[in-house]
N, C-alpha and C positions, 0 to 999 in steps of 0.2 A: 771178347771178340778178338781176334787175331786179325794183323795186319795184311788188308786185301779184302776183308768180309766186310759184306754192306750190310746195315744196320738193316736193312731193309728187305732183307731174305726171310722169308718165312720161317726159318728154322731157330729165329729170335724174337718171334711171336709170341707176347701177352697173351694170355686168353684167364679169363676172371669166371669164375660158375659158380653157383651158389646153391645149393641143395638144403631142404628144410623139410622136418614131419614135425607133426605135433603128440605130444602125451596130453594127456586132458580126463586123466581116472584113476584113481586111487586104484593100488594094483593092477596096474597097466603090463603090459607085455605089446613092445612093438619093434617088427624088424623090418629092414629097408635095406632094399642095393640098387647104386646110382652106379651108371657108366657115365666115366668123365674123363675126355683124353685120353682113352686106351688104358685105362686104370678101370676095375671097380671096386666099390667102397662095400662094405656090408657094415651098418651100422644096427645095433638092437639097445632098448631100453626095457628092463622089467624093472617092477618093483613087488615088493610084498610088506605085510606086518612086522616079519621076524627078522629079514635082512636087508631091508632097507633097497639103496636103487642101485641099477648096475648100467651102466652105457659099456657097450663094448665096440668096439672100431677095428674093421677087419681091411684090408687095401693089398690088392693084386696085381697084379700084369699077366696077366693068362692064367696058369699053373703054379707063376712064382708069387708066393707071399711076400710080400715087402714091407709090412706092416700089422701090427695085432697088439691091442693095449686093452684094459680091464681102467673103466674108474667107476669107483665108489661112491654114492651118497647117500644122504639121512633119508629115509623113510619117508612120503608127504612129500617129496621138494624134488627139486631140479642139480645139478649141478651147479657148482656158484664158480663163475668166471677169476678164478685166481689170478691168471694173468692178464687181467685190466682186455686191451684192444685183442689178445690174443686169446680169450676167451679162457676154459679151464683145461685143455689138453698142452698151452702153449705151443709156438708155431712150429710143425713137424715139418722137415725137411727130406725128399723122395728125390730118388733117381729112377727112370724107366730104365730095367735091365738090357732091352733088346732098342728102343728108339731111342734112348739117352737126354729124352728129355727131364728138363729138372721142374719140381711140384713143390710149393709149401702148402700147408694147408692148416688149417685150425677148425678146432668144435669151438662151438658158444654157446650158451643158454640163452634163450628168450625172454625167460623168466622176468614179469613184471614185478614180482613184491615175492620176500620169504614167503618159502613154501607155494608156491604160485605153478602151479602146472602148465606147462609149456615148454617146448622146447628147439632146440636146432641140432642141425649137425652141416 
């Protein structure tokens, strides 16, 4: 904040959202896209026998990408929260190109027990 801006302008507005799907089958394939603050998310989860699981995380602002990651996991399971509260992608940080707003955002697994199907994003 710069000297003279009141804390109290909208343009330094929290806003918290939370978006979740679930997996729930052995070789699952599922895709999802949230619109959240002028951003949307394209998230997918497959799985198979041979290659195990794949979440992929797509994040736009219209036309421009601003984001696109690939994670990996074993076959049967979920992704396992490596980074503790910040789940397993750890906390990624976004600027909107054209509003200039700024985004953290994290995946996390749902997952109640090894191998336990469920999930978040």
């Amino acid at each position: 904040m710069l000297p003279g801006q009141d804390p109290a302008d909208p343009v330094f507005e929290f806003i918290e959202e939370e978006v979740s799907f679930r997996i729930d089958e052995d070789g699952f394939d599922v895709e999802e896209t949230f619109e959240l603050s002028g951003l949307t998310l394209e998230a997918s989860v497959a799985s198979n026998r041979h290659e195990g699981g794949e979440f992929h995380l797509w994040i736009a602002a219209g036309e421009t990408n601003l984001f696109r990651a690939l994670y990996q996991f074993r076959h049967g399971g979920v992704p396992r929260n490596v980074f503790g509260s910040q789940g397993f992608t750890g906390l990624i940080y976004l600027t909107h190109p054209e509003e200039g707003g700024d985004y953290q955002l994290i995946c996390e697994s749902l997952a109640t027990g090894d191998g336990a199907a469920g999930g978040g994003a």
